[in-house]
N, C-alpha and C positions, 0 to 999 in steps of 0.2 A: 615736340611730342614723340617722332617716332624714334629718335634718339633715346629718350626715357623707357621706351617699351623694350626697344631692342637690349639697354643697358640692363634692364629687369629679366629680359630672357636668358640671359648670359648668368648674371648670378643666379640663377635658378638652377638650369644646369650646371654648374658648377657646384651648389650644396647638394645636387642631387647626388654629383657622381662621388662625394666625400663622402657622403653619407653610406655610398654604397661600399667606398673603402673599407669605412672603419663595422660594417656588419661581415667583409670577407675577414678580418684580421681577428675578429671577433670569433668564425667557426674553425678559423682554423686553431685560433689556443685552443677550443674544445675535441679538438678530431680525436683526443686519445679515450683509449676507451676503458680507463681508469682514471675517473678525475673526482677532484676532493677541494674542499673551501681550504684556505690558508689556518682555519682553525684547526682540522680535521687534520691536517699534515703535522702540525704541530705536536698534537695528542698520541699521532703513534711513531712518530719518528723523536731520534735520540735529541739531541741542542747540535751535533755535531751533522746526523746525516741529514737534518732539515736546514743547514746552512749551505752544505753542497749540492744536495739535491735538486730543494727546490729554491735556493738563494742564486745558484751557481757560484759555491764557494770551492775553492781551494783548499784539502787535508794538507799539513806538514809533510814534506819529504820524510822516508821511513819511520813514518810514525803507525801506519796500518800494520797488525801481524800477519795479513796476507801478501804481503809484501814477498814474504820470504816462502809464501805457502806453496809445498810442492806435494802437495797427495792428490790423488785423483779424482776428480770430480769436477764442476759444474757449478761457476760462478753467477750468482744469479740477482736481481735487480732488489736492493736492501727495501726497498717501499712494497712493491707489488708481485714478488717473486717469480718473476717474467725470467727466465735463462735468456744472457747475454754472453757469458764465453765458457769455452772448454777448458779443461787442464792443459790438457796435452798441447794448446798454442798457446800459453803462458812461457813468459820467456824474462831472464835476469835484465833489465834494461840498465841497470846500473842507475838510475834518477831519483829510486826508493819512494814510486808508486809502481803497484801492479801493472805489469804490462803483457800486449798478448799481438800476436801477430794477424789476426781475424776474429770474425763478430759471428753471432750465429746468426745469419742471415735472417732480416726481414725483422729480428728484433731489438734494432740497435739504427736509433733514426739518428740523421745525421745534418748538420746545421753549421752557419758561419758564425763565429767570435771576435768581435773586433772589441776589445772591453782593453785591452793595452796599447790600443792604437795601432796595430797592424792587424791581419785575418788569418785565425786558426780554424778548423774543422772540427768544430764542437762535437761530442758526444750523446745522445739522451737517450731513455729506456723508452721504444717507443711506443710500449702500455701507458704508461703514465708520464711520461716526459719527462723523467728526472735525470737532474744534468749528472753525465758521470765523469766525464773527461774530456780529452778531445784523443786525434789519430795525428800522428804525424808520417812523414815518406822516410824516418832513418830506422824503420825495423829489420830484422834479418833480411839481408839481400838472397839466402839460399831457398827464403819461401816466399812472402807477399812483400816483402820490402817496407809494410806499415809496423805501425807501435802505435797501438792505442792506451796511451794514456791513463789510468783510471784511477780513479779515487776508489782507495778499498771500505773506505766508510759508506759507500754507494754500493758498496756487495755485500753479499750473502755466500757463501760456500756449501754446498752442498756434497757431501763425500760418497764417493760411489760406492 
């Protein structure tokens, strides 16, 4: 009998502490403070930037015309127009996605990617979470030494 009881306390606390898992993983998808149902994203986003954004899909190498874009201004989040990079650290990375050697601090969240079987340092707009890229460590060595990555279907440009 007290083998039963004790065997019953055990799963007990053990659905309790799952259960408290899956309501942390649960506010944390909510923490952004732009957030929309899967239908709602559909309706104002293009077939290409709701496959990036919110799929975490990958654009074509030089397929974005910001790719090549060099006028000044102020790249900004294509769903919820959050500013995430400046002109002036946009930089040719030769890979024909936009790239930039810093984020504008605090709004540009930052996450592991393991979806090809190794770990990249994800990208997301951190109003809304939408995926934009990732950063890599081979950008200019004369400034941060990063390259972030980004899908230009995931921006907006704003010209100063």
């Amino acid at each position: 009998m007290n083998r039963i009881l004790i065997l019953c306390l055990a799963l007990l606390v053990i659905s309790c502490k799952g259960n408290a898992q899956k309501d942390d993983k649960k506010s944390d998808k909510n923490s952004y403070t732009v957030t929309k149902t899967e239908a709602e994203w559909k309706k104002e986003l293009s077939e290409s930037q709701f496959y990036v954004l919110r799929k975490a899909g990958t654009e074509r190498p030089f397929s974005s015309p910001l790719n090549k874009n060099y006028k000044k201004g102020t790249y900004v989040c294509a769903a919820c127009d959050t500013p995430l990079f400046e002109s002036e650290y946009k930089f040719d990375s030769g890979t024909g996605w936009p790239s930039f050697d810093r984020e504008i601090k605090g709004n540009v969240a930052f996450g592991t990617d393991s979806n090809l079987g190794y770990s990249r340092d994800e990208e997301h707009c951190a109003t809304c979470g939408g995926h934009l890229g990732h950063v890599f460590n081979d950008g200019p060595k004369n400034t941060t030494g990063k390259r972030h990555c980004i899908n230009g279907v995931a921006l907006k440009f704003i010209s100063e």
